[in-house]
C-alpha positions in Angstrom: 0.0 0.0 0.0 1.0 3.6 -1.6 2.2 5.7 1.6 2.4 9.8 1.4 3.8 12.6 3.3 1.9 15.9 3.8 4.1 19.1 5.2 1.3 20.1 8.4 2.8 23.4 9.7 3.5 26.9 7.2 7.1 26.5 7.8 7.5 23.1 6.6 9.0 21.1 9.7 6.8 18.6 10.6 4.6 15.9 8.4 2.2 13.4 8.5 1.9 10.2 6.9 -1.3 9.7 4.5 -1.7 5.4 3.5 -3.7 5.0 0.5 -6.2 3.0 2.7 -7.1 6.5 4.7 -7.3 8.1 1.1 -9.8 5.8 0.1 -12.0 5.9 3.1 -12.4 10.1 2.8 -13.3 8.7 -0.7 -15.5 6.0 0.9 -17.6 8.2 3.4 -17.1 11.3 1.2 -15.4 13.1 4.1 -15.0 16.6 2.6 -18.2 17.0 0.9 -19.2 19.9 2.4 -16.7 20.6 4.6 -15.6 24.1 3.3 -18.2 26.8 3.5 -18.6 28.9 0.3 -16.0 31.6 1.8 -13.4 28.2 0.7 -11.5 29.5 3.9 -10.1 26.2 5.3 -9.2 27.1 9.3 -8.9 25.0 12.7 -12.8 25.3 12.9 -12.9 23.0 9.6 -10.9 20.6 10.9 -13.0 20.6 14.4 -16.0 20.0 12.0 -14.2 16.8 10.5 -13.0 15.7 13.6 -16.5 15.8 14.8 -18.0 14.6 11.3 -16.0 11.1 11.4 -16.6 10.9 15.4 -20.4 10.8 14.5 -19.4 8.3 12.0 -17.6 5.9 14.3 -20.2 6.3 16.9 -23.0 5.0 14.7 -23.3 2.0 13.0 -20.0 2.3 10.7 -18.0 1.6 14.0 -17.1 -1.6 12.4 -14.9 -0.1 9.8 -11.5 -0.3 10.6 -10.4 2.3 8.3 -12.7 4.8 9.4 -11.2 4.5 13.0 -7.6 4.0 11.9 -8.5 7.0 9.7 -9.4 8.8 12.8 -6.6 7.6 15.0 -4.0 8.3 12.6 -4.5 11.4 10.7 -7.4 13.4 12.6 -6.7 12.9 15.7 -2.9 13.5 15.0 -1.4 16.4 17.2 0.0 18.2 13.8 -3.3 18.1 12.4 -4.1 21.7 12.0 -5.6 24.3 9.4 -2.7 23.7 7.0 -2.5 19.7 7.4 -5.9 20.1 6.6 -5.4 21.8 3.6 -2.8 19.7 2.3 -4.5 16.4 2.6 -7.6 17.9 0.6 -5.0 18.7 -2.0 -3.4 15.2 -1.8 -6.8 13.6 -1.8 -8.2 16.2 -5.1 -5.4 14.5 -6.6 -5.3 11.5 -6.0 -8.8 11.1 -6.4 -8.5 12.2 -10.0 -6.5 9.3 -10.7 -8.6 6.6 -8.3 -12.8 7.6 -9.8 -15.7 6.5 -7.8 -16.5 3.5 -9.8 -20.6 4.0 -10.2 -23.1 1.0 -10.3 -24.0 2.1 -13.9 -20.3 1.2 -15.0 -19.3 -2.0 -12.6 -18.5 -4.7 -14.9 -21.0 -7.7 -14.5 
C-alpha cells in the first residue's frame, strides 16, 4: 500500500503520513463534501468539523470499519493536524482522487 507525506505546519517542519487505505475511506464516506463553507476558507474550525464529522461516524453503526477509526486515530486525531494539514490532505486527496474515480453501479463490470 502507496504511503504519502503531507508538510502540516506553514514552515514546513513537521509531516504526517497519509496510506492509500485513509485516502480511500475520505473517498468512501465522502469526508470533505461539504466541509468548506462557500467563503473556501479552510481554518482549525474546519478541521474541528471533521473531527466531529467522522466521530459521529464511528459512533453510529459504521463503527465496524477499521479504516474509518484508523483513519481517525491516525490522521485526525494526530497532534500536527491543524488548518494547513488540513489543507494539504484535501489537496493530496483532489489529486489522488483524480487518478482513483468513484466507480458507479452504472459502470461495474458484471
Amino acid at each position: 500500500m502507496e504511503k504519502y507525506t503531507i508538510i502540516s505546519n506553514a514552515s514546513g517542519t513537521r509531516n504526517i503520513e497519509i496510506s492509500e487505505t485513509n485516502l480511500k475511506t475520505i473517498q468512501k464516506y465522502n469526508l470533505f463534501d461539504g466541509l468548506i463553507g462557500s467563503n473556501g476558507i479552510i481554518d482549525d474550525s474546519s478541521v474541528s468539523h471533521l473531527q466531529h464529522l467522522a466521530g459521529g461516524l464511528i459512533d453510529s453503526s459504521y463503527a465496524s470499519d477499521n479504516d474509518l477509526l484508523d483513519f481517525y486515530r491516525e490522521v485526525l486525531a494526530h497532534p500536527n493536524m491543524k488548518a494547513t494539514c488540513l489543507r494539504n490532505l484535501m489537496q493530496l486527496y483532489a489529486e489522488w482522487a483524480e487518478k482513483h474515480p468513484v466507480e458507479s453501479p452504472d459502470n461495474a463490470e458484471c
